[in-house]
Biotite code that builds the C-alpha atoms (Angstrom):
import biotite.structure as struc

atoms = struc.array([
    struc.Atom([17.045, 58.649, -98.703], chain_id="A", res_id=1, res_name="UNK", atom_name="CA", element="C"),
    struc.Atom([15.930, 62.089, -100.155], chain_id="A", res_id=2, res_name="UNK", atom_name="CA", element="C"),
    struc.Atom([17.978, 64.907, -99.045], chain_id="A", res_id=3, res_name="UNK", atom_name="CA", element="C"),
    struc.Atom([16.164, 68.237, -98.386], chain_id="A", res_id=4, res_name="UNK", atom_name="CA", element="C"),
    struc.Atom([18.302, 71.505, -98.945], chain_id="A", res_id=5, res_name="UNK", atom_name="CA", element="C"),
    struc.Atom([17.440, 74.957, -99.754], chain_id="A", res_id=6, res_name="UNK", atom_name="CA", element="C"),
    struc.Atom([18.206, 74.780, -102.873], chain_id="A", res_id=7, res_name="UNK", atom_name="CA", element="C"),
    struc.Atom([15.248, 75.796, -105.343], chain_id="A", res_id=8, res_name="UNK", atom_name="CA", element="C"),
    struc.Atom([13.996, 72.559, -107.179], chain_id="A", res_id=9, res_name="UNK", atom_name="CA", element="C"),
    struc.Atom([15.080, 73.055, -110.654], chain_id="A", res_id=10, res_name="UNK", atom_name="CA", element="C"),
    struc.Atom([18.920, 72.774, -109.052], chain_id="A", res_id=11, res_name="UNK", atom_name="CA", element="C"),
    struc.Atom([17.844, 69.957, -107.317], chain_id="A", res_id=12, res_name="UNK", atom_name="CA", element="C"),
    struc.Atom([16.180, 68.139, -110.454], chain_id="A", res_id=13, res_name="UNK", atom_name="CA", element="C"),
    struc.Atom([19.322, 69.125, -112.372], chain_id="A", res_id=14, res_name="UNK", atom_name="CA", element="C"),
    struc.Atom([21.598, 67.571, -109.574], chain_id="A", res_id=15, res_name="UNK", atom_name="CA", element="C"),
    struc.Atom([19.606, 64.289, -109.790], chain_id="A", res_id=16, res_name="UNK", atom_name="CA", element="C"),
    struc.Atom([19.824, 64.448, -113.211], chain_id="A", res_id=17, res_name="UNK", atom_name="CA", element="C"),
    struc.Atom([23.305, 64.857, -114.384], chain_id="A", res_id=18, res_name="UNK", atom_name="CA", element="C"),
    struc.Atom([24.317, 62.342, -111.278], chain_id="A", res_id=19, res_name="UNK", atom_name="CA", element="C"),
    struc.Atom([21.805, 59.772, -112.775], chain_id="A", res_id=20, res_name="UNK", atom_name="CA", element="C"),
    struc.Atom([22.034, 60.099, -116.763], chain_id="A", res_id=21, res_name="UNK", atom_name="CA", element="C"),
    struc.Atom([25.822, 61.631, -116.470], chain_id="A", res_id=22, res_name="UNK", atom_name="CA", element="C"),
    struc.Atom([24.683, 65.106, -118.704], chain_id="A", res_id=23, res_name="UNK", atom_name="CA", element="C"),
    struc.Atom([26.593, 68.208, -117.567], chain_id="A", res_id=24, res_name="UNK", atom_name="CA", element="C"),
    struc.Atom([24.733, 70.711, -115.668], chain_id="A", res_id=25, res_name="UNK", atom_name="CA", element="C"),
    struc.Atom([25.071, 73.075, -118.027], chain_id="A", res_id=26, res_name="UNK", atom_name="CA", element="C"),
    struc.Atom([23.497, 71.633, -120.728], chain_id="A", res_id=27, res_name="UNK", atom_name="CA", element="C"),
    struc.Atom([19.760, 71.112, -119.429], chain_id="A", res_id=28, res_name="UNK", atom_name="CA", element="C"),
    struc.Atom([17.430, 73.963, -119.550], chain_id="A", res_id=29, res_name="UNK", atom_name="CA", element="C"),
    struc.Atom([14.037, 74.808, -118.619], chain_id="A", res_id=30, res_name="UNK", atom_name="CA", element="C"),
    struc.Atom([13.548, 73.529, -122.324], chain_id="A", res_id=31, res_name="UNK", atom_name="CA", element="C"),
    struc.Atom([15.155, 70.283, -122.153], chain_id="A", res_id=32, res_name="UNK", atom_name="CA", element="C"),
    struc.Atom([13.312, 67.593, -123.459], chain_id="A", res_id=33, res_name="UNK", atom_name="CA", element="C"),
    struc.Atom([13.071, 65.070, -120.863], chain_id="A", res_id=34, res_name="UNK", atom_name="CA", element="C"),
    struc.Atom([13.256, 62.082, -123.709], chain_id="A", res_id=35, res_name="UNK", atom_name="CA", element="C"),
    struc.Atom([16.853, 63.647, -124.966], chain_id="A", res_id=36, res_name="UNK", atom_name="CA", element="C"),
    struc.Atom([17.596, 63.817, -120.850], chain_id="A", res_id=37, res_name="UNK", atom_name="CA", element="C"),
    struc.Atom([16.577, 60.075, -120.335], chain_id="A", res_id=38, res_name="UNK", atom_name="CA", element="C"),
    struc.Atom([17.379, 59.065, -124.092], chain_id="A", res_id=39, res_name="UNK", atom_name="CA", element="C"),
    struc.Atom([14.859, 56.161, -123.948], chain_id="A", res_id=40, res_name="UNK", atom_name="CA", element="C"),
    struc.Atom([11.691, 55.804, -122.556], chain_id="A", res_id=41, res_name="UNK", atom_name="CA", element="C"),
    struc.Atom([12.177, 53.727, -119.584], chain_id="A", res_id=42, res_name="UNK", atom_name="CA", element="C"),
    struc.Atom([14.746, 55.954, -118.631], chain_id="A", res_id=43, res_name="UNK", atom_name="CA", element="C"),
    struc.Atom([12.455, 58.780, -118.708], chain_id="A", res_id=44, res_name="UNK", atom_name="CA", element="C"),
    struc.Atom([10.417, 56.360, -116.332], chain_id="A", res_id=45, res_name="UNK", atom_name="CA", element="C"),
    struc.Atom([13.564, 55.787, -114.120], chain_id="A", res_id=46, res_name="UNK", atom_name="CA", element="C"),
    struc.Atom([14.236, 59.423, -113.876], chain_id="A", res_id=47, res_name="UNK", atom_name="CA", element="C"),
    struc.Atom([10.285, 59.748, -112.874], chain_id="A", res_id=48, res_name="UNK", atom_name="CA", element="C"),
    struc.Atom([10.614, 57.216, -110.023], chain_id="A", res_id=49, res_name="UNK", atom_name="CA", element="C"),
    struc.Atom([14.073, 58.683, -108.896], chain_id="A", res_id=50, res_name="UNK", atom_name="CA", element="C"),
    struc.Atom([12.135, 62.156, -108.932], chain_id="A", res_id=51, res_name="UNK", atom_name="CA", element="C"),
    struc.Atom([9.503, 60.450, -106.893], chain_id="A", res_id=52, res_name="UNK", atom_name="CA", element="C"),
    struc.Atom([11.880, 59.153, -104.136], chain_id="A", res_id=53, res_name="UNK", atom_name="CA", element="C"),
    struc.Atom([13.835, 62.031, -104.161], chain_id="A", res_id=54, res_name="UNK", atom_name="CA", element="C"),
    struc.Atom([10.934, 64.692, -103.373], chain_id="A", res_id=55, res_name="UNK", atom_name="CA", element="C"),
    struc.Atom([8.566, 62.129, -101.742], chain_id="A", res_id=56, res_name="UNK", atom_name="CA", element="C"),
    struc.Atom([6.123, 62.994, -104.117], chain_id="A", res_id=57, res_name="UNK", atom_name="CA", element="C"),
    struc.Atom([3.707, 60.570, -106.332], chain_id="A", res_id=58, res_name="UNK", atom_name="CA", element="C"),
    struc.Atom([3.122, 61.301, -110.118], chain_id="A", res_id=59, res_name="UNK", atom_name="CA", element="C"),
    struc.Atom([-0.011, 59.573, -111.229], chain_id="A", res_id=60, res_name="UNK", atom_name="CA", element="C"),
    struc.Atom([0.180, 58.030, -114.869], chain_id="A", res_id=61, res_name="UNK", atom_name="CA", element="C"),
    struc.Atom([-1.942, 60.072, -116.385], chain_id="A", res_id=62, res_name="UNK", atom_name="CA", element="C"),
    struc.Atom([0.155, 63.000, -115.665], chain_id="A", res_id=63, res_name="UNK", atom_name="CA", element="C"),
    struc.Atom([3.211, 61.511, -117.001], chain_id="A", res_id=64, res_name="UNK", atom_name="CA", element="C"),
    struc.Atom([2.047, 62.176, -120.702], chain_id="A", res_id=65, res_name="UNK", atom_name="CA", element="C"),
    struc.Atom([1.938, 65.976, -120.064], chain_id="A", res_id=66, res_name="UNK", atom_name="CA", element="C"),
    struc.Atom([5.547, 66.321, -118.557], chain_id="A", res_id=67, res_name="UNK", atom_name="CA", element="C"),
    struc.Atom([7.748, 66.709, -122.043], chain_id="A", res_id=68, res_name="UNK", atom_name="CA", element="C"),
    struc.Atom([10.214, 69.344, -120.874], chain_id="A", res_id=69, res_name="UNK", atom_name="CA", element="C"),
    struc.Atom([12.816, 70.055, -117.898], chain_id="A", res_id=70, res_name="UNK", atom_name="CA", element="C"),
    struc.Atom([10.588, 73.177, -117.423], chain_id="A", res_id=71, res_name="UNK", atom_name="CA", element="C"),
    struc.Atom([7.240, 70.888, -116.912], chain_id="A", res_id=72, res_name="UNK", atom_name="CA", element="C"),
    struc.Atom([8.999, 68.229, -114.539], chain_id="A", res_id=73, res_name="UNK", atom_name="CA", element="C"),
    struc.Atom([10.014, 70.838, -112.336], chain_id="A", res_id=74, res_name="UNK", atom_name="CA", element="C"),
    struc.Atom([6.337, 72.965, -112.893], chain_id="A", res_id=75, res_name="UNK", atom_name="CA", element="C"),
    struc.Atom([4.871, 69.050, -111.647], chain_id="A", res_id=76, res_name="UNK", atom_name="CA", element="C"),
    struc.Atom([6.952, 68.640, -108.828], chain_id="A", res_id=77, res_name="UNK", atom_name="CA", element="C"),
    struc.Atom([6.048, 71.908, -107.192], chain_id="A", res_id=78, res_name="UNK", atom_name="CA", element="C"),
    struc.Atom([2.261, 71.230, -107.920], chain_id="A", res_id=79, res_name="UNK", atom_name="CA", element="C"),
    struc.Atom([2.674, 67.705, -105.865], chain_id="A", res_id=80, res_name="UNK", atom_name="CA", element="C"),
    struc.Atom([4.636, 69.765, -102.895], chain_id="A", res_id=81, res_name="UNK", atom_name="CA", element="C"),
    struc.Atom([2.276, 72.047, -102.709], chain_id="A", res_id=82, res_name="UNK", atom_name="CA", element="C"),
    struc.Atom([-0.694, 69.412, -102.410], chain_id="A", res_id=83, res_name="UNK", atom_name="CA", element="C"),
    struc.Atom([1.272, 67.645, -100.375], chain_id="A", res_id=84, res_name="UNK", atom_name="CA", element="C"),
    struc.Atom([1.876, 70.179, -97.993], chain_id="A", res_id=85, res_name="UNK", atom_name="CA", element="C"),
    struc.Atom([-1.535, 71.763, -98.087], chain_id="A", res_id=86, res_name="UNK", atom_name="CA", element="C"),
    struc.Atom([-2.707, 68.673, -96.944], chain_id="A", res_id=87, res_name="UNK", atom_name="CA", element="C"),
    struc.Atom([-0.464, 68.379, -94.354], chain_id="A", res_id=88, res_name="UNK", atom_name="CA", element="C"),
])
């Protein structure tokens, strides 16, 4: 189940991620590659889903492409939040 906190998202996303691909905290940055975070590619699609659950969001396909860094994961998850809660 997604927790919500008021923390700002890129602590969240770096939470998730050093919990689900054991990296320190300190060592992603808004410039992170999210392929050297994930190390493979279907880990890069794991982290994707676990982003998914974990903001309740949905990422289409042809967005995942375009998300390369830390910095652009986070930049996509705040786009979704915001559509999602503009159309609430």
């Amino acid at each position: 189940m997604p927790h919500r906190d008021s923390k700002p998202i890129e602590e969240q996303l770096k939470e998730l991620i050093s919990q689900e691909f054991r990296i320190e905290r300190s060592k992603i940055s808004h410039d992170s590659k999210v392929k050297d975070l994930g190390r493979d590619s279907l880990a890069v699609l794991e982290l994707l889903a676990a982003v998914e659950v974990e903001f309740e969001i949905s990422i289409p396909n042809e967005e995942v492409p375009r998300i390369s860094s830390f910095g652009s994961l986070v930049d996509s998850i705040e786009k979704h939040l915001k559509m999602k809660s503009d159309s609430a």
